[in-house]
N, C-alpha and C positions, 0 to 999 in steps of 0.2 A: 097557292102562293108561289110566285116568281123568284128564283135566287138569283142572285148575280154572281159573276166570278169573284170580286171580293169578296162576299159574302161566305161564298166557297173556301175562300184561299184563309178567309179568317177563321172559320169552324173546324178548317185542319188542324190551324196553329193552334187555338184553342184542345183541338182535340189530344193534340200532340203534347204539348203543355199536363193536360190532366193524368194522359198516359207517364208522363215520364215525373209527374210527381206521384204518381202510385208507383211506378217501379223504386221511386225514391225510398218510398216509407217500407217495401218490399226489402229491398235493400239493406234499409237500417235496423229492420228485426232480426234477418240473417245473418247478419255481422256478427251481433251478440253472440251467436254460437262459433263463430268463427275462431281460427289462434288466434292468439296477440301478433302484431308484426315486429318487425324488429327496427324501433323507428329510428336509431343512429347509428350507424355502423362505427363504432370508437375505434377500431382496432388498427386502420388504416387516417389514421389522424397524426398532424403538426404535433410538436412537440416545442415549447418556450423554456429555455433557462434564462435563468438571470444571475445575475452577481449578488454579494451581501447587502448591497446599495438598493436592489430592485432595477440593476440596469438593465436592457437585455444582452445577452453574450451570443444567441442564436436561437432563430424561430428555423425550423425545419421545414423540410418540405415532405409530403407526403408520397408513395411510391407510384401516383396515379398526377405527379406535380404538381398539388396542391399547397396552398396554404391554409388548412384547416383545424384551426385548434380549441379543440371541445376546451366551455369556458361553462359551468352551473349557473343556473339566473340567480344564485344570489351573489353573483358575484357580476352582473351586466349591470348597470346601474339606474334607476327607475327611470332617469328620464330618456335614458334609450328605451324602456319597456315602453314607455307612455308614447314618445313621439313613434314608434314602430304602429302601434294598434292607433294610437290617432291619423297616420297617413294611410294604413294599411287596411285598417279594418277595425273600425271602432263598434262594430257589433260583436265581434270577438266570441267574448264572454256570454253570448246569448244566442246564437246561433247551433246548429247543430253539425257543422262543418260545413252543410250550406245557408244561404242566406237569401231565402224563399223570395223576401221582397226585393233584392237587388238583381236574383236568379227572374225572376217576371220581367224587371225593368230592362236588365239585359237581352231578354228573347221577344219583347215587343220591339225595343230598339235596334236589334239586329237582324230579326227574323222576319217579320212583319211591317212598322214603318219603315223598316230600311234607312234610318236618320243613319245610325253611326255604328260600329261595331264596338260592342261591350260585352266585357269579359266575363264579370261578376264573379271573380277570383276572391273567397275570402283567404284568411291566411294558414287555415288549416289546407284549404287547396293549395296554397303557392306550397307549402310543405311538402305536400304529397306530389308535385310535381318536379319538386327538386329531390328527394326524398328518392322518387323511382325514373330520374330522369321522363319525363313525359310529354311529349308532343302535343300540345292542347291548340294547336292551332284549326283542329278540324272540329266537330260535333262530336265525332267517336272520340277524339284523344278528351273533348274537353269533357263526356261523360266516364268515363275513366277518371279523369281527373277527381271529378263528384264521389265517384264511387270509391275510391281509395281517403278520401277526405272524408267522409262517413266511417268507413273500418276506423280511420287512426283513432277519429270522438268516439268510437263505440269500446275503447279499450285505453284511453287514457286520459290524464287530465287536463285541461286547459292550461294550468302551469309547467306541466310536460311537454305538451304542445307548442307553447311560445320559447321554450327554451331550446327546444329542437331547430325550430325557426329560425333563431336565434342563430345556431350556429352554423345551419347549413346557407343562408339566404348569399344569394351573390350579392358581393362588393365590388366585382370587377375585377376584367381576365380571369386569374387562376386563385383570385381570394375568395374565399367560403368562411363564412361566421363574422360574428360581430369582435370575438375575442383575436382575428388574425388579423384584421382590418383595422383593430385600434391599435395593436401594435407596429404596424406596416404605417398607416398615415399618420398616424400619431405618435409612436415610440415611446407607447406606455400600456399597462394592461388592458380591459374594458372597465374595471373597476375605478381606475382614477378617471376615465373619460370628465370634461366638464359636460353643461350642460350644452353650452354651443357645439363640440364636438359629437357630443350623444344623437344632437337633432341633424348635424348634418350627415351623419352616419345611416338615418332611417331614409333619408332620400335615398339614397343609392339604390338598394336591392329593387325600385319600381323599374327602374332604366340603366341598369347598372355599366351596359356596353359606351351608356353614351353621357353618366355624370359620375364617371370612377373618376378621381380627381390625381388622373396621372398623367396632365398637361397642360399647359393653359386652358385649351378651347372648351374639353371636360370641367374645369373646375368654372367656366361663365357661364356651362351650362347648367353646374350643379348651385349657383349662384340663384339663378333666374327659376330651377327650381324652389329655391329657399323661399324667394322673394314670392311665390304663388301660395307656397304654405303658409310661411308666419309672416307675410307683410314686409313693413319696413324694417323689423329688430334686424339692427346692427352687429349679431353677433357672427354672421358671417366673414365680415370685416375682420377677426381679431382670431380667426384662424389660421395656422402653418400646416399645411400638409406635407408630412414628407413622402419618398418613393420607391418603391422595391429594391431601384438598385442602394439603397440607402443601407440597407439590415446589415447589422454587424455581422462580424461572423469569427468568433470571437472562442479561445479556449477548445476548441473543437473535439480536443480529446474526451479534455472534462466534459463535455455536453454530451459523449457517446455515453459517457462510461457512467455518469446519473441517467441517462435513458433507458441502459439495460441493467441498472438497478432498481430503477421504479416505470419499470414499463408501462403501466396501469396510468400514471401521471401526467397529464396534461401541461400544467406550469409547471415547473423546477426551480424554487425559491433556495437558491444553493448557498452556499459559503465563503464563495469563492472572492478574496479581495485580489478587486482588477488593476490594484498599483500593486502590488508583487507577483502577479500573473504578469504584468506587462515587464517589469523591470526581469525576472528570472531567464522570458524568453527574448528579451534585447542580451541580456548575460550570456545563455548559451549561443545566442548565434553571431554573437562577438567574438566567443572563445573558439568557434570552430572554423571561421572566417582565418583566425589564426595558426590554427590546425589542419589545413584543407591538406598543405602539401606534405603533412607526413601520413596521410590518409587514413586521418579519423573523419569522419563522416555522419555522424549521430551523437544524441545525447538525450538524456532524460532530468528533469528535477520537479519535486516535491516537496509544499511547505506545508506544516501543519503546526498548529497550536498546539501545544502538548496536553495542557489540563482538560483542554475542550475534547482533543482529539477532532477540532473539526478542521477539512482543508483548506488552506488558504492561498494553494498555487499549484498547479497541475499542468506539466507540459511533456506531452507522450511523447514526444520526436520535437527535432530541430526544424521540421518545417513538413507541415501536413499534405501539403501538395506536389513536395518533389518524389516522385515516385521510384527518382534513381536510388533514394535510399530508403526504399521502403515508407515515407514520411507516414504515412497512412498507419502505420501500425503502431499500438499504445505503449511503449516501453514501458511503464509505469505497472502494468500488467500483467506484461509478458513474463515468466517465470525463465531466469538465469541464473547460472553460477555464479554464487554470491563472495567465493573469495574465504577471506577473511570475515566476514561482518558479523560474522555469527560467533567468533572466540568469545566477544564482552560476556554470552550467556553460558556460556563454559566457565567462565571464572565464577561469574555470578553463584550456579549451582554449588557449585565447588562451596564456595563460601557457606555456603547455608546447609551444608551438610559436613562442616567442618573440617574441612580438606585441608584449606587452605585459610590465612591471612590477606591482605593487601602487602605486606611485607614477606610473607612466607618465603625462601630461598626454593625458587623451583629449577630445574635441570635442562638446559638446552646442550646436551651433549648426544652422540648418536645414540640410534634406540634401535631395537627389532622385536617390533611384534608378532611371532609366527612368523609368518611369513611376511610379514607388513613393516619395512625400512623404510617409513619416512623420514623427509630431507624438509628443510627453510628453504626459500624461497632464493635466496643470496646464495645454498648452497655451502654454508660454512655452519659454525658454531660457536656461540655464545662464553658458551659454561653455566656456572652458577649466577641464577637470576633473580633479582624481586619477582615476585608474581605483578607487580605493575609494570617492573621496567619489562617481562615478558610480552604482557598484553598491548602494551603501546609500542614494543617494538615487532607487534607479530608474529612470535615467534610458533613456529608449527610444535615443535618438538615439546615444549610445555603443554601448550593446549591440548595434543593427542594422549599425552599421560595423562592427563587431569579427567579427558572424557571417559579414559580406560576406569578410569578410578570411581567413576560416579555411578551410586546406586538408586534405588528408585526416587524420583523419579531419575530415567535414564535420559539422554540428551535426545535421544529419539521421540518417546514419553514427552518429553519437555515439548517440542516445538507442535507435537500431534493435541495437548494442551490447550496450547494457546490458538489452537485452528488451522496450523500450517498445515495447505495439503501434501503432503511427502506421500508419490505415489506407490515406494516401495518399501518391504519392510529394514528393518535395523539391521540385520544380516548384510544386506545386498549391499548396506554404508559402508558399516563395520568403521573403522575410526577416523574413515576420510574424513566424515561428516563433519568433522570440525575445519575442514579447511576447504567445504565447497561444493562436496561433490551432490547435495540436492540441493537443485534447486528451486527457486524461489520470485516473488514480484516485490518491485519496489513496495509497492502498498504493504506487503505481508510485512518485510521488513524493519518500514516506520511503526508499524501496531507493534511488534518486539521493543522495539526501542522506546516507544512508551512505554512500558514496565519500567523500564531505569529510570524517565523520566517523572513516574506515578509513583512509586514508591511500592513497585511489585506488582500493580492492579493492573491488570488487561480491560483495555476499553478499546471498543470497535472505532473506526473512523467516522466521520461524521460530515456528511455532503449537503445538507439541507438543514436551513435556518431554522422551521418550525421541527424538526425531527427533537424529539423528547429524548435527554440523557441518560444514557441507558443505563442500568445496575452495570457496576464493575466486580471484573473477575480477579481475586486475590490468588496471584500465581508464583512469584516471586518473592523471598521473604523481605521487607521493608527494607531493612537493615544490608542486607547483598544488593538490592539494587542500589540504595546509595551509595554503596563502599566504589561499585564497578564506575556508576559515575564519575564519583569523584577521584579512581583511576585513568579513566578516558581522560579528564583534565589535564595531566600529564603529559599529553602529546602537544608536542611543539607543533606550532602551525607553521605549515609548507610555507619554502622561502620562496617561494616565485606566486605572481598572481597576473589574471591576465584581465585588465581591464576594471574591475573593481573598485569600486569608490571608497575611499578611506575616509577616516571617522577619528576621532581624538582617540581617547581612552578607550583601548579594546577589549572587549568582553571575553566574560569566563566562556570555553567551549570545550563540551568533552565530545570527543570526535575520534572514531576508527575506520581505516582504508580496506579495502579486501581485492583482489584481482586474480581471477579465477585460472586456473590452471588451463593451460595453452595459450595465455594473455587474449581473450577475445571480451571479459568486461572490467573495466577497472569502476569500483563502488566506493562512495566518500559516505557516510551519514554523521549528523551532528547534533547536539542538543545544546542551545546557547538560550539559559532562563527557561524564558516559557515556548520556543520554537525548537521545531523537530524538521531538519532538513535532509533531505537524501539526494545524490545524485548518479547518476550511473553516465558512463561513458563508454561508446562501443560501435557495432556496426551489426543491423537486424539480422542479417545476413550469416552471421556469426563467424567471419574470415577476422583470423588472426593480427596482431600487430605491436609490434615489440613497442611499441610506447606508451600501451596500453596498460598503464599500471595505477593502482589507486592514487597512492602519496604524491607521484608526481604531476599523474597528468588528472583526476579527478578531484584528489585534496585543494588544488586551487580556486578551480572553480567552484566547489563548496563554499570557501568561504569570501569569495566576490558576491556571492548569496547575503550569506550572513552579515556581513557589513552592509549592504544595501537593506537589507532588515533593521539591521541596529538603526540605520538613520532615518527610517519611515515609519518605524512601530519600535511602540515600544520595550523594552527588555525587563523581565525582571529580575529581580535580585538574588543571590544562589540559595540555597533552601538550607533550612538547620539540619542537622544529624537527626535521626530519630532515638527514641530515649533507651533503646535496647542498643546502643552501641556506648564502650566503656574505651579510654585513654590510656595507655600503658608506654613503659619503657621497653624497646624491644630492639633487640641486636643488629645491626643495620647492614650487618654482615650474613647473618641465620636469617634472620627475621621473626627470630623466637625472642619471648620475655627475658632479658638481660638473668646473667648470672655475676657473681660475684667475681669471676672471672672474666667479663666480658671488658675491653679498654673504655666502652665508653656506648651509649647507645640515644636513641632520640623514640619522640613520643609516637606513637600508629593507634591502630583502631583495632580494639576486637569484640566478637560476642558475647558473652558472659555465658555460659554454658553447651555452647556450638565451638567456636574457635577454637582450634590446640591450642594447647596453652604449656606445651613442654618447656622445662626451663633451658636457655642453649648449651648444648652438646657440640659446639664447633670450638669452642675455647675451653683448654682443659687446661688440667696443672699436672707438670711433670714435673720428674725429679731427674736430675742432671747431675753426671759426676763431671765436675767440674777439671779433674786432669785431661779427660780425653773424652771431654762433651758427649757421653753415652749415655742413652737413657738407663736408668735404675731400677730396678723391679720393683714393686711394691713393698713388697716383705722384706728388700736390703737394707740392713740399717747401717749401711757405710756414709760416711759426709756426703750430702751433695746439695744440691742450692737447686730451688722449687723457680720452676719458668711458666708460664701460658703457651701452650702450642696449639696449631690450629689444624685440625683435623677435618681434611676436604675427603670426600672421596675421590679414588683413580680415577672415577672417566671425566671428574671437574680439573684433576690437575692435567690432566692429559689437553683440558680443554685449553684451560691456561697459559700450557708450552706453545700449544698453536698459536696462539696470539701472543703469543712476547711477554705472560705477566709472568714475575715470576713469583713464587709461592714458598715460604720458609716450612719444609714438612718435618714432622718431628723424627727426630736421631731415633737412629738402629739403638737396641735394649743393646747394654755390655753383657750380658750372660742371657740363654735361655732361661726364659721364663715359664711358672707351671701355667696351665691355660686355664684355670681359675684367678691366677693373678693376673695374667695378663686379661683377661675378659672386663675386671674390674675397671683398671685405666684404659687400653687401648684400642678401646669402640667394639664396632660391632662384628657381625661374622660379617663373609661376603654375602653380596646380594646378587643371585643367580638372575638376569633378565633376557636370556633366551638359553634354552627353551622353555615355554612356557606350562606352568600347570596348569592343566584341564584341558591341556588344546591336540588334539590327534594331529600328527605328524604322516600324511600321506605316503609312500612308498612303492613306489610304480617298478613294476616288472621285477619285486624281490629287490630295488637299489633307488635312493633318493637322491643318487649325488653324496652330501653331506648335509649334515644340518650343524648352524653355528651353535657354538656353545661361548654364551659373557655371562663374565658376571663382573660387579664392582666391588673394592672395598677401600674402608675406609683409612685414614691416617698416614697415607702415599704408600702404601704394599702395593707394589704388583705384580709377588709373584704366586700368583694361583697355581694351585694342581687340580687335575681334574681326573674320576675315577666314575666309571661307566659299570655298578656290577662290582664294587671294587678290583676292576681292571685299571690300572693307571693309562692313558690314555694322553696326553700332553700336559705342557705347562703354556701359563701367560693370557693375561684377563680374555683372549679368546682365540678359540682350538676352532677345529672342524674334523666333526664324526664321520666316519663311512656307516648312513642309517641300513635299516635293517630293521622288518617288523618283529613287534613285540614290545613287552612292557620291560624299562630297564630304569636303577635306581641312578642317577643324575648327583655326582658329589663335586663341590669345589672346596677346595682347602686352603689357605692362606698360612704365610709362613711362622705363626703361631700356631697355627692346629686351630684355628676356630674354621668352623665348615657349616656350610649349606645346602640342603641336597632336596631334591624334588623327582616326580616318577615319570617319565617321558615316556608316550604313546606313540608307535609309529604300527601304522599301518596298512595292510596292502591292498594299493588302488586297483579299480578293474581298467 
């Protein structure tokens, strides 16, 4: 028998053919013992937020310039599934990654009659091509091709498979998946895709370089594809494609800062309402527009819903892309000296450990702790204050006695509680902590001021719509955080505003300032109803600036917030008292429960088993001889005519002189009195407050200098004696000692003989 060269050239092919479907089924046995591969890489994937709406706020790009964002197939919508394996590969589901009879039809038609060159790519092959970047343009790339499309079927399943597909297939240029391509041409998820968008979706990944419909000429091409597939339907017609330069980009901060909280997350169904995101940052870059030339340069603000705890406006910096100020960096995050903002939970405790009232008479007059003189902010002194008008007017000198005074938990204890990370321990504060010195992030912040807002409960913040409400943490006793609230009330709001839209009737707001020592952030936070607003004002950089203060220069801009809030959303109504708080008559002067002495007093709040509850001791009854207005001794039974006098202590009258008030103090006794009588009517001993017991008094090189010695007392005495050892040692509410280690008895005496005395430690430094 005769062969011809065809005959020849066909028995190869044929031959060839047989061979490379046995290495096929070769192939496909071996696989099975093979690893799994690793068929999506997620980790280098897009990332989609959206607003509360389901707007998008920003699709990412991926570190390799992608737009690639893993989307699950039950969230592609079937008629994308359907029209992909209808134009793709409608043997799909019955093939075994290859597709024997299109594999024959393609290597007679390309190898042998030589008609046309055919590929016979099913879509587990397009996978595995895109999958492992692969050259299929030759026989070796396209059995490679086979052969990786084998592995993938030999280890996962058809719905695995198409979902893979799904996300990696080109849409053109730098788009990858169906889930980045619905939102880029369509500006919506793949989920809402309709069904014309679905179908015209599946065209692309065959030709993607040349029907990505990002031009005219591409979209009459991807037209005329349509027009091959489904005929005449019209639904091509009733398409809007939009185009990369299109994507918002929107929040940017918020969209880092849900990125690197849900890393893992592909869409970010967030919280975020984008009319008070827009309105907060047209706000701050109104107000710094106006600030430029006294070189503020930055700003931050945050809204939240209080009961929700979820955000509803996030804006890290004044502007993300100027680099001169840092814009790129999240203020919101960044941990700063917070000032002030922290006093409200200093009272708060106080209250719920009985310290204090909302009326309680607290002390803005100088102090020394140890070695620790702090000073107000203004550099002056008060005197005697409400503990509201203290906390509304900021005052340091209350708040650092108050923290002194607080036992477990300690204010340190308190904020380690509620999750602040304070990197150091309570030592290293020691009583600054109440006016700054750890710092803190906005975010940490607003979660604190939810207690007040909660009624004690600490709830985490809340960034995402489907995110489940988490159990709340009872930290605060119900009853102190309302009371603090409803002290924050109290503050007047700043008379200047920059830009802010005004509104009829202005709502309740309780709101305190903080501005951190060296002036480099001034902090405003607020709680008006059900909103929780923060803002910070400053420069990332951390340089200095005298104008940098809360009340004047970030109080404003706070409530340009707030009123733009009241007029978009709505406000609600102030909340009732909780039923552990009881109404009393209380001294307006003390702030203790009226006495039968008191001229006259008004109603306050207190706790029925927590709050002191002393009756007032500031108004007393004296006896007066009326020839030469001396007070009377107790036991004198000579005529004299009974007065109310008001019994301040020295360092409150001392405070008084300084400020011009002037104070009627009760008359010098006409005879010495024994010091059981007089202990009776005229108060207490002095109160020694430096130096302090329990505290070692250093002593370097055998001499410290001196150490001060005060004390206070009451009824306007000020003439102390002080005895060291019963050594006399000076007079006048404060001496200075030449120290010297050792342990020595500490006396002060007042000019009845009533006396005070504690054990003073001094010791020697190396």
């Amino acid at each position: 028998m005769k062969f011809t060269g065809k005959d020849l050239k066909l028995s190869s092919a044929k031959l060839a053919l047989l061979t490379g479907l046995l290495l096929a089924l070769l192939v496909w046995l071996g696989l099975g013992f093979s690893p799994e591969p690793l068929l999506v890489n997620r980790a280098n994937g897009s990332y989609a937020v959206t607003d509360q709406d389901g707007k998008l706020l920003r699709l990412s790009l991926t570190s390799d310039e992608k737009y690639r964002l893993w989307t699950p197939l039950s969230e592609l919508p079937p008629a994308l599934q359907d029209a992909t394996l209808h134009y793709e590969d409608r043997w799909f589901y019955f093939h075994p990654g290859i597709n024997p009879v299109s594999l024959l039809r393609a290597v007679w038609s390309s190898l042998i009659t030589h008609d046309r060159w055919m590929g016979a790519s099913t879509l587990t092959m397009q996978l595995a091509r895109q999958r492992w970047r692969l050259k299929t343009d030759t026989v070796g790339g396209k059995l490679k091709q086979m052969a990786y499309a084998l592995w993938l079927e030999r280890h996962f399943s058809k719905a695995e498979l198409l979902q893979a597909y799904l996300n990696l297939a080109p849409y053109g240029a730098n788009i990858e998946g169906a889930g980045a391509a619905a939102w880029i041409y369509f500006h919506k998820p793949a989920s809402e895709l309709n069904q014309d968008e679905a179908r015209a979706l599946a065209l692309i990944p065959q030709n993607p370089s040349a029907r990505a419909p990002m031009n005219p000429a591409a979209q009459q091409r991807l037209r005329q594809a349509w027009r091959t597939a489904y005929g005449d339907d019209p639904g091509f017609e009733r398409l809007w494609f939009r185009q990369r330069n299109e994507l918002p980009f929107k929040a940017p901060h918020f969209a880092e800062r849900l990125h690197s909280l849900y890393p893992e997350t592909s869409t970010l169904a967030s919280t975020l309402d984008s009319t008070l995101q827009s309105l907060s940052e047209e706000l701050l870059s109104g107000f710094l527009r106006q600030h430029r030339l006294q070189g503020i340069a930055n700003a931050s603000a945050m809204v939240v819903h209080a009961p929700t705890m979820v955000v509803r406006a996030y804006v890290g910096s004044a502007d993300y892309f100027d680099r001169q100020i840092h814009g790129y960096v999240n203020g919101l995050k960044a941990p700063r000296s917070p000032g002030s903002t922290l006093k409200p939970f200093i009272y708060a405790q106080a209250i719920a450990q009985g310290l204090i009232t909302p009326d309680s008479r607290v002390k803005d007059t100088p102090l020394r702790m140890g070695d620790y003189q702090p000073e107000n902010f203004e550099h002056n002194f008060y005197g005697p204050l409400s503990a509201t008008d203290a906390l509304v007017r900021s005052r340091n000198i209350p708040a650092i006695s108050l923290l002194a005074q607080l036992q477990t938990p300690t204010f340190h204890q308190f904020l380690q509680q509620a999750g602040i990370a304070i990197p150091k321990q309570a030592a290293n504060y020691g009583l600054s902590l109440a006016i700054g010195s750890a710092e803190i992030a906005m975010e940490d912040l607003l979660r604190l001021y939810g207690l007040l807002a909660n009624r004690g409960e600490l709830r985490p913040l809340r960034w995402l719509n489907d995110a489940e409400q988490p159990t709340a943490k009872p930290l605060l006793m119900p009853e102190a955080a309302f009371l603090v609230r409803e002290m924050l009330e109290n503050n007047p709001r700043p008379q200047r505003s920059f830009g802010g839209r005004s509104f009829g009737q202005q709502q309740t707001v309780a709101w305190k300032t903080g501005t951190s020592s060296g002036l480099k952030d001034a902090w405003a936070i607020a709680m008006m109803g059900d909103w929780l607003v923060g803002v910070w004002v400053g420069n990332f950089d951390g340089s200095p600036n005298r104008h940098l203060v809360g009340r004047e220069l970030a109080g404003p801009l706070l409530f340009d917030i707030l009123d733009a809030i009241a007029i978009e959303r709505p406000v609600a109504a102030g909340e009732t008292p909780p039923t552990g708080l009881k109404r009393i008559a209380v001294c307006p002067q003390s702030g203790q429960p009226v006495s039968r002495w008191c001229p006259h007093g008004k109603d306050g709040w207190i706790i029925p088993g927590v709050s002191p509850i002393q009756t007032c001791t500031l108004h007393r009854p004296i006896r007066i001889n009326p020839a030469n207005g001396l007070r009377l001794c107790p036991e004198d039974n000579s005529p004299g005519e009974t007065r109310v006098a008001e019994f301040w202590d020295s360092d409150e009258l001392e405070a008084f002189r300084q400020a011009g008030v002037r104070r009627d103090i009760p008359p010098p006794f006409e005879h010495p009195c024994s010091e059981a009588e007089a202990g009776n009517t005229a108060g207490e001993a002095p109160k020694i407050v430096s130096p302090q017991a329990g505290v070692s008094y250093p002593v370097r090189g055998g001499h410290a200098g001196s150490i001060e010695f005060s004390a206070i007392s009451a009824g306007g005495r000020h003439r102390l004696f002080w005895f060291v050892d019963d050594d006399f040692i000076g007079e006048g509410g404060t001496v200075l000692w030449p120290a010297k280690p050792g342990h020595f008895e500490i006396v002060a005496v007042d000019e009845q003989g009533r006396s005070s005395s504690l054990v003073l430690t001094a010791v020697a430094a190396e």
